[in-house]
C-alpha positions as CSV (number, residue, x, y, z in Angstrom):
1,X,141.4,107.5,112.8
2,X,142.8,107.6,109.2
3,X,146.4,109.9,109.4
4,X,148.2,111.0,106.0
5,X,151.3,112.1,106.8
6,X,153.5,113.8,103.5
7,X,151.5,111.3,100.7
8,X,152.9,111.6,97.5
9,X,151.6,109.7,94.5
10,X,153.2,110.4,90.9
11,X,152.9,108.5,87.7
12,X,156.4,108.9,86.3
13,X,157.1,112.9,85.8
14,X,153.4,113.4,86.3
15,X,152.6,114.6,90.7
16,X,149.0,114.1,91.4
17,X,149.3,114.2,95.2
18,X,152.4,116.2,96.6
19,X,153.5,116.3,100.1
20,X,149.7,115.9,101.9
21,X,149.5,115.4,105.6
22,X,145.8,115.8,107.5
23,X,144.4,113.5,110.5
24,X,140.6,112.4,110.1
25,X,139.4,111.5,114.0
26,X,137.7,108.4,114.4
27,X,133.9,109.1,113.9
28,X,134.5,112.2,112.5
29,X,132.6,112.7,108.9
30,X,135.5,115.2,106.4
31,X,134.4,116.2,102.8
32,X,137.1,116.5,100.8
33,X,136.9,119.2,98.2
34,X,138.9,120.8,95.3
35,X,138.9,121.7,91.6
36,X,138.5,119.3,88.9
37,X,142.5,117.2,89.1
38,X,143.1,118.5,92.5
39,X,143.7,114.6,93.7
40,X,140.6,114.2,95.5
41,X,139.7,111.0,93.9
42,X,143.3,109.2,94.1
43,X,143.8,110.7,98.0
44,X,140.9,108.1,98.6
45,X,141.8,105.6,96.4
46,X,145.1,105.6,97.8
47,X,143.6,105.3,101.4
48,X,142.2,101.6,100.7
49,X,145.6,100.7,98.3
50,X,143.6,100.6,94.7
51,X,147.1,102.2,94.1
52,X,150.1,102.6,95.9
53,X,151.5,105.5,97.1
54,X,155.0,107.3,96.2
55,X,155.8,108.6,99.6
56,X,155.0,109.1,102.8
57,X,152.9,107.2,105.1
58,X,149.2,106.5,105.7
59,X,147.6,104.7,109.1
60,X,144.2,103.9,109.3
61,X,143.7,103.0,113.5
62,X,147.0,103.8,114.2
63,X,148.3,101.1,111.6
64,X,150.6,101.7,108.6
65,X,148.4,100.5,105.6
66,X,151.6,99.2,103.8
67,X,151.8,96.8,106.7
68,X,148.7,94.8,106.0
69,X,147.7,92.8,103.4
70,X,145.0,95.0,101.0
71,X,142.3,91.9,101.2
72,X,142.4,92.7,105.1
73,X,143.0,96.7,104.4
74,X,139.6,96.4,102.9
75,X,138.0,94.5,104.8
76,X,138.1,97.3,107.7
77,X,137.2,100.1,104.9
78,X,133.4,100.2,103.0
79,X,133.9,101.8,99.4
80,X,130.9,103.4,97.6
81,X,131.7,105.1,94.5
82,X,129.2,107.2,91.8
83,X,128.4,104.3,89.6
84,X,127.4,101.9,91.8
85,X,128.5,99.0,90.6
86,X,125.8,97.0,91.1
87,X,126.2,93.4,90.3
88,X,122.9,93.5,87.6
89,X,122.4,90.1,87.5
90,X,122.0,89.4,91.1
91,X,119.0,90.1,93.4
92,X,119.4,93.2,95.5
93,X,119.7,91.1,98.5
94,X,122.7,89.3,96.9
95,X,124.0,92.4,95.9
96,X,124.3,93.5,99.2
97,X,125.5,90.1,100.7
98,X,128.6,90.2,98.6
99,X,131.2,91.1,100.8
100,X,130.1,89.2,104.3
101,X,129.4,86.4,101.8
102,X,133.0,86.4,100.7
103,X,134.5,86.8,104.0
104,X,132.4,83.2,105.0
105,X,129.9,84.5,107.1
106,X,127.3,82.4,107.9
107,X,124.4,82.5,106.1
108,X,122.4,82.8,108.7
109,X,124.7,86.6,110.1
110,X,124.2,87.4,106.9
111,X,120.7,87.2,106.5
112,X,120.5,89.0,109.9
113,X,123.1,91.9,108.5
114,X,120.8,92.8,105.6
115,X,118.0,92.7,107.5
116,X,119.5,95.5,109.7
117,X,121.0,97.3,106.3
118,X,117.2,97.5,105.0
119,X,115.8,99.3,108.2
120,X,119.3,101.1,108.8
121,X,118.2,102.8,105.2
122,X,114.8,102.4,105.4
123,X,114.2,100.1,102.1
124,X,110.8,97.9,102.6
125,X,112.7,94.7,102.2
126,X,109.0,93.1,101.0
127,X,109.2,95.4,97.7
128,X,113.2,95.6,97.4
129,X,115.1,92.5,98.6
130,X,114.2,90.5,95.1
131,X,114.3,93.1,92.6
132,X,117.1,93.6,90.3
133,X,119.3,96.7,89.8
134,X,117.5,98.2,86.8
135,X,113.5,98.0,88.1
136,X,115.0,100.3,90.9
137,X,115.3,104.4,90.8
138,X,118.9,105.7,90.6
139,X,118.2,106.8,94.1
140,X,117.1,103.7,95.4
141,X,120.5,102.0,93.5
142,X,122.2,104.2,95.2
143,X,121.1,103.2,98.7
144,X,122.1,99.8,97.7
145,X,125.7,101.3,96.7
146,X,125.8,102.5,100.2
147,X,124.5,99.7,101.8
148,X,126.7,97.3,100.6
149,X,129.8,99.3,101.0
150,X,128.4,99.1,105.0
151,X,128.0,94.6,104.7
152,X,130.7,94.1,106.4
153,X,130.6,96.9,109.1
154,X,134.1,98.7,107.9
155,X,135.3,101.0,110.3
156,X,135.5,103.1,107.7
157,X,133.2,104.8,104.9
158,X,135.3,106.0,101.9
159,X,132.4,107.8,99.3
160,X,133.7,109.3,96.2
161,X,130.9,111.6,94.0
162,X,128.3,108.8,95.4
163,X,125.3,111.2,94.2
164,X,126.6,113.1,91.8
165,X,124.4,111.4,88.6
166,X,121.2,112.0,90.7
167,X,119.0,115.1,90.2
168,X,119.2,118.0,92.9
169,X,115.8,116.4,94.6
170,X,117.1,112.9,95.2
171,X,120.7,114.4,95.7
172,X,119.1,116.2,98.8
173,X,116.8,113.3,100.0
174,X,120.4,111.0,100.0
175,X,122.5,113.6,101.8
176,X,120.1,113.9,104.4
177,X,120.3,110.4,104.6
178,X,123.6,110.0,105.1
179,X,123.9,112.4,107.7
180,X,121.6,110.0,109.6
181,X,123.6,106.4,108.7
182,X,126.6,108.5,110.2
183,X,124.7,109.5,113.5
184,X,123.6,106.4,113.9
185,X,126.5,104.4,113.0
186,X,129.4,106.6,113.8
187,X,131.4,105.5,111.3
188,X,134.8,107.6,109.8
189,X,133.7,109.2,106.7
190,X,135.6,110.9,103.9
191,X,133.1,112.1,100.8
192,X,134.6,113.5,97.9
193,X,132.3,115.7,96.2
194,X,132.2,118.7,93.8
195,X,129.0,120.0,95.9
196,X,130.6,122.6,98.2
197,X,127.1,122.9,99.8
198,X,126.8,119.4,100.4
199,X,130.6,119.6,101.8
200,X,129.2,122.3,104.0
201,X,125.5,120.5,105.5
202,X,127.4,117.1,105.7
203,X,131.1,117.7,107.2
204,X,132.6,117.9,110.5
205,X,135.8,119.2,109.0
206,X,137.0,119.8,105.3
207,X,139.8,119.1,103.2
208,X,140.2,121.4,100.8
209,X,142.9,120.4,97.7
210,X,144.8,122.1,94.6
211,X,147.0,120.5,92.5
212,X,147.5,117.5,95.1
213,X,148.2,119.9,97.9
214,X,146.0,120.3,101.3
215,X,145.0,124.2,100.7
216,X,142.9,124.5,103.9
217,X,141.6,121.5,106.3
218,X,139.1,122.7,109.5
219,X,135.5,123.0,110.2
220,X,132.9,124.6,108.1
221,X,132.4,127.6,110.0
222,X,136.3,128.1,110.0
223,X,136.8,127.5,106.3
224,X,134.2,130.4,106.0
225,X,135.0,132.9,108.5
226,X,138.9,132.7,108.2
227,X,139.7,131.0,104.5
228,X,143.4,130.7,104.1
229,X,143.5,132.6,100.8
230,X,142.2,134.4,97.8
231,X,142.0,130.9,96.1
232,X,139.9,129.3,99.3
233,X,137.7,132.4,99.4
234,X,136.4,132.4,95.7
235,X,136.6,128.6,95.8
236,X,134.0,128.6,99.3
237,X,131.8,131.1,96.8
238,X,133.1,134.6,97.2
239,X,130.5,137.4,97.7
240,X,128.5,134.2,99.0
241,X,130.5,133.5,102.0
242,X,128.5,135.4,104.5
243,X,125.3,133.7,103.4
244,X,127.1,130.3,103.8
245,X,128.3,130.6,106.7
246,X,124.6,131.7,108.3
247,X,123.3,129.0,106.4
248,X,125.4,126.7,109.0
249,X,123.8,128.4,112.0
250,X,120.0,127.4,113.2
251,X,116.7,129.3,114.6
252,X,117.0,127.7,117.4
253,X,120.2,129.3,118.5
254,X,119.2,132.6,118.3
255,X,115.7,132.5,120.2
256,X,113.9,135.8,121.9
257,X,110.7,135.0,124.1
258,X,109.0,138.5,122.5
259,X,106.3,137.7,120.7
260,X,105.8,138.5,116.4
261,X,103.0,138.2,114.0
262,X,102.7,136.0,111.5
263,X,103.3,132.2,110.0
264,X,106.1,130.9,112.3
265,X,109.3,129.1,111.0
266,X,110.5,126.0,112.5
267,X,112.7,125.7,115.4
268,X,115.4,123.6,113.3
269,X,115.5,125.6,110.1
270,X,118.7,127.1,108.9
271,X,119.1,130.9,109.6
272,X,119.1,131.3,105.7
273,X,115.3,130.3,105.7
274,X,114.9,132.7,108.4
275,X,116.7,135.9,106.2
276,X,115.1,134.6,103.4
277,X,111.5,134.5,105.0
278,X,112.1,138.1,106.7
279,X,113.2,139.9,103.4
280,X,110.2,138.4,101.2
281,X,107.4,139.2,104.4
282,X,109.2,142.9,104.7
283,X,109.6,142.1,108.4
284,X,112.5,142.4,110.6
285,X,111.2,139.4,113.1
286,X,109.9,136.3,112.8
287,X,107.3,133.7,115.5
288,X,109.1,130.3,115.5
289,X,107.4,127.3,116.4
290,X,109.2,124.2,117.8
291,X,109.0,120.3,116.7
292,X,105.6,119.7,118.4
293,X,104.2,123.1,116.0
294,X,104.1,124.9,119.5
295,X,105.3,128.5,120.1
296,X,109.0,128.8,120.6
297,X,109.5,132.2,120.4
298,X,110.9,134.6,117.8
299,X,113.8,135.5,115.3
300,X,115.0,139.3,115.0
301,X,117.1,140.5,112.1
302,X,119.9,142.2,114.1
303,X,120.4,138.6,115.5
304,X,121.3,137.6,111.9
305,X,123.7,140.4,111.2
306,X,125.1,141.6,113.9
């Protein structure tokens, strides 16, 4: 659990974080969102003590941070930022040996924790473990970024922009990804990211900021269907909101046993392929297969809307 009760950072007359308080459950994955200056950066880098903050209090597992030592803060917290950081001198399997190296693990747990790292992101460690930074994509660096940031098994995942060099393609392939690592792992999360989609598709709850303030903080579908004000509402994309908030609803959830003509949509995809699908085939239903490409059923359009 990671608690930030009234956080205040300032740099002389300057706030950049003023008076925030939200609670991050333990296994939980929050995007924290916000305009460009809004403190989403220092709110993390404030949670691992790169700086110290003004006021108030922050606990990570029920402890105060400013009651531990920030070598052992951090050794509890994995940190993946947007560039990198790669060591480029170092193999890739040094690079991601770093930190259990430096804590004296044993060469032979940490051989056994890359290992895991490679399959947990599914890098062929034949092809990858002695290559070098620059022969890899910035995709594939960016795996690295994220599996070295999980060495040491933190209980925590702090991400700040992590993909936001990478083009929409590889952007998608990572976020999909990391949705994955976090099922699998159930680690805490906080991502900061620009991407209110990706905010959307990856969080359990959001943080949304301006001018170092908490604006809004609950679930996707909350944020969309009851946005605190005007500001939220054109921030969460406006006219767009409806659209949004179906795009966080499945097929699947809204399944008829009637029959319908035509090439069915997957069990699994968002409602928005559904709409999307229906308005370009001039139909008001849909067939829908399931995983196995078997009939499921169908879609209607008043299941959409109504």
């Amino acid at each position: 659990m990671i608690e930030l009760q009234h956080v205040g950072k300032s740099y002389g007359d300057k706030t950049i974080i003023a008076d925030l308080s939200f609670t991050v459950e333990r296994g939980a994955f929050c995007a924290v969102i916000g305009p460009s200056g809004s403190g989403k950066s220092t709110s993390l880098r404030l949670i691992n003590r790169l700086i110290d903050l003004t006021s108030g209090t922050i606990r990570v597992g029920g402890e105060d941070i400013m009651s531990l030592p920030p070598e052992q803060l951090r050794r509890r917290i994995g940190y993946a930022i947007q560039s990198v950081g790669l060591f480029p001198h170092w193999t890739i399997e040094d690079n991601i040996a770093t930190v259990p190296r430096l804590l004296k693990w044993s060469e032979a747990k940490v051989k056994q924790r890359v290992e895991e790292l490679f399959a947990l992101l599914q890098l062929d460690p034949a092809t990858t473990r002695l290559k070098y930074p620059h022969q890899l994509s910035g995709g594939q660096q960016q795996r690295i970024g994220v599996a070295r940031a999980l060495a040491a098994d933190p209980d925590i995942l702090l991400m700040d922009e992590p993909f936001g060099a990478l083009d929409p393609l590889t952007r998608q392939s990572l976020r999909t990804e990391l949705a994955r690592i976090h099922k699998a792992t159930g680690k805490t999360i906080l991502l900061v990211t620009h991407d209110i989609d990706e905010a959307l598709e990856l969080g359990d709850v959001i943080a949304i900021l301006r001018d170092g303030k908490l604006v809004q903080f609950g679930t996707p579908a909350d944020i969309l269907a009851k946005p605190a004000n005007d500001f939220v509402r054109d921030f969460m994309g406006g006219a767009s909101l409806g659209l949004k908030l179906l795009s966080l609803g499945h097929v699947r959830d809204h399944l008829r046993p009637d029959a319908a003509e035509g090439i069915a949509v997957p069990a699994d995809a968002p409602l928005t392929e559904a709409l999307s699908q229906m308005v370009l085939r001039r139909t008001d239903r849909l067939p829908v297969k399931d995983t196995n490409g078997k009939p499921a059923g169908s879609i209607f359009l008043s299941d959409l809307v109504g």
